[in-house]
C-alpha positions in Angstrom: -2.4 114.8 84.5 -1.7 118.3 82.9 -1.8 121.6 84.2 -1.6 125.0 82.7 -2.2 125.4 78.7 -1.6 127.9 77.4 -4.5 130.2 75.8 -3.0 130.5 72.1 -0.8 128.1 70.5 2.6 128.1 70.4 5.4 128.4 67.6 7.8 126.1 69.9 7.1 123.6 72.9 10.5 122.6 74.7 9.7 119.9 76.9 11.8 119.0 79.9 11.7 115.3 81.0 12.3 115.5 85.0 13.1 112.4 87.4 13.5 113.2 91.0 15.1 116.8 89.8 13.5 119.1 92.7 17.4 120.2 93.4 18.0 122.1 90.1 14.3 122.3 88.3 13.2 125.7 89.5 16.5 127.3 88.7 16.2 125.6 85.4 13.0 126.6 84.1 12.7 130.1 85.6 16.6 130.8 83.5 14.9 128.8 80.3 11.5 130.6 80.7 13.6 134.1 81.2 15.3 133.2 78.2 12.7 132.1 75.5 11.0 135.3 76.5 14.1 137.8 75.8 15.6 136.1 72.8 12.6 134.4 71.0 10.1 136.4 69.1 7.1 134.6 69.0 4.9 132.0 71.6 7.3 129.7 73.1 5.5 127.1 75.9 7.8 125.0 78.1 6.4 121.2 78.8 7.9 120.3 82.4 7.2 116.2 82.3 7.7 114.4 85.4 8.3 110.7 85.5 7.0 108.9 88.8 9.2 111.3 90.8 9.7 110.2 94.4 10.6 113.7 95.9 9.6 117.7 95.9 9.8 117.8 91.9 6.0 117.0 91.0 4.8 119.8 93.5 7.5 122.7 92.2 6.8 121.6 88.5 2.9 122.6 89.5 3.5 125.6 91.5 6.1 126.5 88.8 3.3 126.0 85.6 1.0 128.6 88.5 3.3 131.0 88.5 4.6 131.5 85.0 2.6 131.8 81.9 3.0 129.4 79.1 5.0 126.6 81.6 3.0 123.6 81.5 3.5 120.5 83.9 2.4 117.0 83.2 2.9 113.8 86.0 3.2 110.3 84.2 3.5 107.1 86.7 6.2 105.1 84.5 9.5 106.4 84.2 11.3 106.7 80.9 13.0 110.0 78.7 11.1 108.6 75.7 7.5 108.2 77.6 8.2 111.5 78.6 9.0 113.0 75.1 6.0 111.1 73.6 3.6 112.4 76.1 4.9 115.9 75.6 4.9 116.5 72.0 2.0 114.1 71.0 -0.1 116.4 73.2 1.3 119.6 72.1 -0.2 122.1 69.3 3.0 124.1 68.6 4.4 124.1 65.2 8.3 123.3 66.5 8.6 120.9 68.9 11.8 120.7 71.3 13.4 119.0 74.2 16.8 119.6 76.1 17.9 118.3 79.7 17.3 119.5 82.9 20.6 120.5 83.8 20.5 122.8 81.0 24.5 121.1 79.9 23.7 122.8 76.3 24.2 126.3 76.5 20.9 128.1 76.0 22.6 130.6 73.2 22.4 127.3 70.7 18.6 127.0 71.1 18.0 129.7 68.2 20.2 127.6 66.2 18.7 124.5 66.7 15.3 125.7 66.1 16.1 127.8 62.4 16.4 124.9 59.9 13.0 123.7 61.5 11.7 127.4 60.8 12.8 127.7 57.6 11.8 124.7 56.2 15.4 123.6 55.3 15.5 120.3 58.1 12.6 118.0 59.7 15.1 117.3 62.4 18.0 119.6 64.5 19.7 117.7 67.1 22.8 119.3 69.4 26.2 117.9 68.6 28.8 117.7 70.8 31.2 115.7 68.1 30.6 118.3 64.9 33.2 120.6 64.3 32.8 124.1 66.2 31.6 122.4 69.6 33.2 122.9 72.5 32.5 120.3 75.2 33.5 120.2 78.9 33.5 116.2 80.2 35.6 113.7 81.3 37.8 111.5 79.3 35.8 108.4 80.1 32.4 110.2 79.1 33.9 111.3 76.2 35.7 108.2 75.0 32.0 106.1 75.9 30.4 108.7 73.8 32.7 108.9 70.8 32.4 105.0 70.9 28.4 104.6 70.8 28.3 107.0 67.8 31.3 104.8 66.0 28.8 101.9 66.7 25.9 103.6 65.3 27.9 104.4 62.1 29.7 101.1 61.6 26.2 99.0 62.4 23.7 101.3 61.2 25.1 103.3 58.9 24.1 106.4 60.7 25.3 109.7 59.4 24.5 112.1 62.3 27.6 112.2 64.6 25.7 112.7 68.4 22.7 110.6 68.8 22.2 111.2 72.3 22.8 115.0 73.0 19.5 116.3 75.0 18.9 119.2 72.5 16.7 118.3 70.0 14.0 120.1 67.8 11.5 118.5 64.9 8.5 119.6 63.1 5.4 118.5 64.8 3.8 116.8 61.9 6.8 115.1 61.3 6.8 114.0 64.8 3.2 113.2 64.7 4.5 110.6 62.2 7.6 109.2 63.2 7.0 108.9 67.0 4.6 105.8 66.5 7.2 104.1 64.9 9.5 104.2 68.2 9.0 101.5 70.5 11.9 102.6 73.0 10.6 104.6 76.0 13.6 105.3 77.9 17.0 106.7 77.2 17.8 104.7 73.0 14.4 107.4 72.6 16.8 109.4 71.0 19.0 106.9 68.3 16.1 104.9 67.4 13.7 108.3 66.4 17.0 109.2 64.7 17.6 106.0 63.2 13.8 105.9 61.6 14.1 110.1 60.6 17.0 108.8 58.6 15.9 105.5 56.7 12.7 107.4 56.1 14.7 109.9 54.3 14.0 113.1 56.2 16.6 115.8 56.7 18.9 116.1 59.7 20.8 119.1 60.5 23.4 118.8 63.2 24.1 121.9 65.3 27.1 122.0 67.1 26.6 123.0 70.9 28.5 124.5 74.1 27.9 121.7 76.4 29.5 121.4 80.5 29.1 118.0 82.0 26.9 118.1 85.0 28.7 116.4 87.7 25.7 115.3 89.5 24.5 113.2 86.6 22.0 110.8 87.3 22.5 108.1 83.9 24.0 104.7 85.2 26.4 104.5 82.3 26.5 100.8 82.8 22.8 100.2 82.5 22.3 103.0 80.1 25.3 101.2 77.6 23.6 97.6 77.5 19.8 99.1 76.8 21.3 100.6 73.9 23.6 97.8 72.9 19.9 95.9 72.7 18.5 98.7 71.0 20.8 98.8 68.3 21.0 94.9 67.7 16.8 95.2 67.3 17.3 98.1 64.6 19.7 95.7 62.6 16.3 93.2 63.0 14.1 95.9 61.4 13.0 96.3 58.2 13.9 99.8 57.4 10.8 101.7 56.7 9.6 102.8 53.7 9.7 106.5 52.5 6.0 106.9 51.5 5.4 105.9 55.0 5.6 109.9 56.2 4.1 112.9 55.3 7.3 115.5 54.5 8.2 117.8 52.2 11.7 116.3 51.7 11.1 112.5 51.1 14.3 112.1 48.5 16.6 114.1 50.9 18.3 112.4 53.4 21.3 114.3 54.8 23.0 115.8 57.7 24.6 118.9 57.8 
């Protein structure tokens, strides 16, 4: 169920994936939504997509997409980050296509970064890194060391050259994203690695941007559970055949790097 669209099409759509979030979601879009419109120069919409939340969220994500131009909200029934992202940008008409968390952990100054290569036609994908050199990170040691781990996995199994698979700041070119999101069967929280994973063995470009990000201490990911699902995930991408190049439509098919 959507509500809101915007009249004119966007240049950017961020979407904001939202489960049971009523505590920090107004705040959050009314400080993104003051912020696209003072720093970004063209027609930015913001996607609020709620999965099967239990509390106040789905009503404040509609009376937020009432009350502030280009905010639209969309209720799925099933839960998942990557249903959420799918719904978003495979229903979006904006050029650049975005996501980042809730909690807005990633420092809103980086979103201009993340966005340029996209822009400029120098990267299909930008994704937020907390690992390159020039972040600065706020967490604790044990969410660090789990993090620094799951990338040395990713790299050791899967010979993956991006350094943060799972930041929530991303950005990708909507036709690029009309083609690779078909190919990504996870719908929850690997999302992120496995449309990495297929960007990369399908040769497109990915610029890593390092971020501010604080650790919200009210995080809801259960670690535990979060840890095995992408265990699976990455043991069924060593299954796969990687895909082949002509598979996509881009403008950089020989060019597979990360910056």
């Amino acid at each position: 169920m959507n509500y809101r669209v915007a009249p004119t099409a966007p240049i950017l759509d961020i979407a904001i994936p939202v489960y049971n979030e009523e505590r920090v979601l107004e705040q959050s879009v009314r400080t993104l939504h003051a912020h696209v419109h003072a720093q970004i120069p063209f027609a930015t919409s913001i996607t609020i997509v709620d999965n099967a939340s239990t509390d106040g969220t789905r009503l404040m994500g509609m009376r937020l997409a009432c009350e502030l131009d280009r905010v639209r909200f969309v209720h799925l029934r099933e839960k998942g980050r990557g249903r959420a992202l799918r719904s978003a940008w495979m229903t979006s008409d904006a050029y650049v296509l975005a996501y980042m968390d809730v909690d807005l952990s990633t420092r809103l100054e980086s979103l201009t970064a993340l966005i340029a290569p996209i822009l400029s036609n120098s990267s299909d994908v930008a994704i937020g890194s907390r690992l390159a050199p020039g972040a600065r990170v706020t967490r604790s040691v044990d969410r660090e060391l789990i993090s620094r781990g799951y990338n040395l996995l990713l790299r050791s199994a899967l010979h993956t050259r991006f350094r943060d698979a799972q930041c929530g700041f991303k950005a990708i070119r909507a036709q690029v994203a009309r083609d690779l999101v078909p190919m990504v069967r996870d719908q929850g929280w690997f999302f992120d690695t496995e449309l990495l994973v297929v960007a990369q063995r399908a040769g497109l470009r990915i610029r890593e941007v390092p971020v501010e990000w604080v650790e919200d201490p009210d995080s809801r990911v259960n670690i535990p559970r979060t840890a095995l699902t992408d265990l699976r995930g990455v043991l069924r991408l060593l299954r796969d055949t990687p895909l082949a190049r002509s598979g996509l439509r881009t403008q950089s098919a020989h060019s597979q790097e990360v910056r």
